[in-house]
C-alpha positions in Angstrom: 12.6 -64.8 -24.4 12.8 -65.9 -20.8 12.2 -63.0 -18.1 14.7 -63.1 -15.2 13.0 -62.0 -11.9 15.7 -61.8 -9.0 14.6 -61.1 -5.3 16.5 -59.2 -2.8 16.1 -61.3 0.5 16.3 -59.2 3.4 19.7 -59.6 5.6 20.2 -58.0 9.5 20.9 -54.3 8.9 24.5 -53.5 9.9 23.2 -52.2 13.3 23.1 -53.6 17.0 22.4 -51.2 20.3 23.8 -52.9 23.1 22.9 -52.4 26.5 25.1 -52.9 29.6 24.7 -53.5 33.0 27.4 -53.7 36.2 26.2 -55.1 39.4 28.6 -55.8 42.5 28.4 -58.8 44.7 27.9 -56.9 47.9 25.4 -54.5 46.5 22.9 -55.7 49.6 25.3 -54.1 52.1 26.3 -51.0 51.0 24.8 -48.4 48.6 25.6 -49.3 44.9 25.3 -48.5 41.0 24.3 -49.5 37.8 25.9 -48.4 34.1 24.1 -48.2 30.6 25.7 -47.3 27.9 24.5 -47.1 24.5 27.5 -47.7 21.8 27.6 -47.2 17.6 30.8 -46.9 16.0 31.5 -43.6 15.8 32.5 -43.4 11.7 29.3 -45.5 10.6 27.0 -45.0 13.7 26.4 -48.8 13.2 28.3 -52.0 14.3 29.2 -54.9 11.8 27.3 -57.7 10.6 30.4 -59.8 9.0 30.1 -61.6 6.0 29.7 -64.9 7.5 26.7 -64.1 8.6 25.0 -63.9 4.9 26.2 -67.8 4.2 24.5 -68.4 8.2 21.2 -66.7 6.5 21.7 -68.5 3.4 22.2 -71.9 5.1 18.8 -71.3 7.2 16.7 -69.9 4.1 17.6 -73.5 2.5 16.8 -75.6 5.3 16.0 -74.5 8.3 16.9 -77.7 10.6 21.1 -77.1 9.1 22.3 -75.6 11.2 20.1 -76.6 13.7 19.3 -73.5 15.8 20.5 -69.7 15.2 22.5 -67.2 17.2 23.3 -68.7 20.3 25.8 -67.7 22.6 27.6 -63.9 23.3 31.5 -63.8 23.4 33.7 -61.6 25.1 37.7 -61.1 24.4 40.9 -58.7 25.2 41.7 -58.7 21.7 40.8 -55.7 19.7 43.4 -53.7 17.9 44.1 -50.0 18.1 44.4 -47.2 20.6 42.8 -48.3 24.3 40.3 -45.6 24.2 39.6 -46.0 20.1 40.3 -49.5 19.1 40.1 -50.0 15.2 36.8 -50.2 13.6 35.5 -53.7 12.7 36.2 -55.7 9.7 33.7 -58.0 7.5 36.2 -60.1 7.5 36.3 -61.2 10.9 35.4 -65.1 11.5 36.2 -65.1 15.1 37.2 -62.3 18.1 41.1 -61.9 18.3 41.4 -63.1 22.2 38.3 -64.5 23.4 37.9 -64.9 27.0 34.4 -66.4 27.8 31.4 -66.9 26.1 28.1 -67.6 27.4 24.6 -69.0 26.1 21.5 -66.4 25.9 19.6 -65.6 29.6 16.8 -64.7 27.5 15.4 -63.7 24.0 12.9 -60.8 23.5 11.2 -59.4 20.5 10.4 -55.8 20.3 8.2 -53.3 18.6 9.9 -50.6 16.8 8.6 -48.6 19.8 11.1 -50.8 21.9 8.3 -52.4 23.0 8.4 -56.2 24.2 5.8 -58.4 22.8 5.1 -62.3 22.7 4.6 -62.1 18.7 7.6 -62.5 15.9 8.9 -58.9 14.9 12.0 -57.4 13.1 13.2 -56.6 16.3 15.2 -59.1 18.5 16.9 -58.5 21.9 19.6 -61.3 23.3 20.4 -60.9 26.5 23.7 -62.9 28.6 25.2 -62.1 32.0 28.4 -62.9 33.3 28.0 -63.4 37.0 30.3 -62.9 39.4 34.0 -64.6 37.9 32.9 -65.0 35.1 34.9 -62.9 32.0 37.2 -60.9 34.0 39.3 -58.7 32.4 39.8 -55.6 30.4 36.9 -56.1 27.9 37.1 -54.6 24.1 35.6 -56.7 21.9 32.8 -59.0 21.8 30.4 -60.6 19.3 27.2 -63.0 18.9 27.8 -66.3 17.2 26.1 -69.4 15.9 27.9 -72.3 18.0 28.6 -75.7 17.3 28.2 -76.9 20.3 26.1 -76.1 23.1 28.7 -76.2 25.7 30.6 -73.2 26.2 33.6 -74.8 26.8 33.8 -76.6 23.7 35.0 -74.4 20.9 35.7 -74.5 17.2 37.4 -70.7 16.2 37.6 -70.9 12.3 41.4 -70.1 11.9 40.6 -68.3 8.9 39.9 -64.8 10.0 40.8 -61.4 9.5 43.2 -60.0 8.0 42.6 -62.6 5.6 39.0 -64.0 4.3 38.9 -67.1 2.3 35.1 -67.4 0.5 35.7 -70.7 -0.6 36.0 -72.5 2.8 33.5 -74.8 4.4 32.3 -73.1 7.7 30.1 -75.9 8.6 32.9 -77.4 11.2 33.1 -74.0 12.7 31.2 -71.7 15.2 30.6 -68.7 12.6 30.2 -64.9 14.3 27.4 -63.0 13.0 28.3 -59.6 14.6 31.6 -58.0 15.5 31.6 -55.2 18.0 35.0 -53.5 19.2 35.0 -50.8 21.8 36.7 -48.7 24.2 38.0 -51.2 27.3 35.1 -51.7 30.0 37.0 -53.8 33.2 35.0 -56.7 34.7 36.2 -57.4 38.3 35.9 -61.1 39.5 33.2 -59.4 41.8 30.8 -58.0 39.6 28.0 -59.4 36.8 28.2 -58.1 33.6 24.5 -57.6 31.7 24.2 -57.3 27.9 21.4 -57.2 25.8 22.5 -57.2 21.8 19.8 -55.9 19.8 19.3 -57.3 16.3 16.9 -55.0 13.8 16.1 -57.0 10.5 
């Protein structure tokens, strides 16, 4: 009789600390400050990894030239639902934020020791860092997410239309830029003349 073995392969824990940074254009000629806040969605304590982002994981365990490179860019939108100060939670099913607004390419990628410690090695840990300089995504900010991009370009995008409320499993997402993690949260306002700093931590 034939043994079936099944392996669970590992997928990115449902968790993300982001860290943010505000920094004013005329911080050289007058005293200034810096925010960092640490946010978790306050019923889970974690933030979403949707369920696009197991076919992303699937599509790089099979061949790891399609697609041809990983999470690439950070987006930022106006879109998320819900009360100002306690916009509704996240949904799997999102494919795309409700009202982006920018989205920009990685400034740098770190990996981390669970100690928080950044090393030159491959760990579990990976930091993505993006800022948005001065004019860049202005607005009232509460939702944002990391994505695998089609294109390179910022300004070329490819939303799936197929999003939240309604998920269909069957669809080809390889025409698409797919979102791998969802974050909504309590507005944060980006003035034309200050740069925006986020680092999206990934733990595997």
């Amino acid at each position: 009789m034939a043994n079936t073995h099944k392996e669970k392969i590992p997928i990115p824990r449902d968790q993300m600390h982001l860290g943010l940074a505000m920094q004013f254009a005329d911080k050289a000629k007058k005293p200034h400050g810096m925010f960092i806040l640490h946010m978790e969605d306050a019923e889970t304590g974690e933030n979403l990894i949707v369920l696009d982002a197991g076919i992303q994981s699937a599509r790089l365990y099979k061949d790891n030239s399609e697609p041809n490179h990983g999470i690439n860019m950070l987006a930022v939108g106006t879109g998320a639902t819900g009360a100002v100060l306690s916009p509704d939670a996240p949904n799997a099913s999102q494919r795309k934020l409700n009202t982006e607004i920018e989205r920009k390419a990685f400034s740098s990628t770190t990996f981390r020791t669970a100690a928080g410690v950044a090393v030159a090695y491959p760990t579990n840990i990976v930091d993505f860092t993006t800022t948005f300089g001065v004019g860049e995504a202005v607005g009232p900010l509460n939702e944002m997410g990391v994505m695998n991009t089609i294109s390179d370009n910022p300004a070329v995008t490819n939303p799936n239309p197929n999003s939240y409320p309604t998920y269909d499993a069957t669809l080809d997402i390889t025409t698409y830029d797919v979102l791998i993690n969802f974050l909504t949260f309590s507005l944060i306002s980006k003035p034309a003349t200050a740069s925006l700093t986020l680092t999206w931590r990934l733990s595997f």
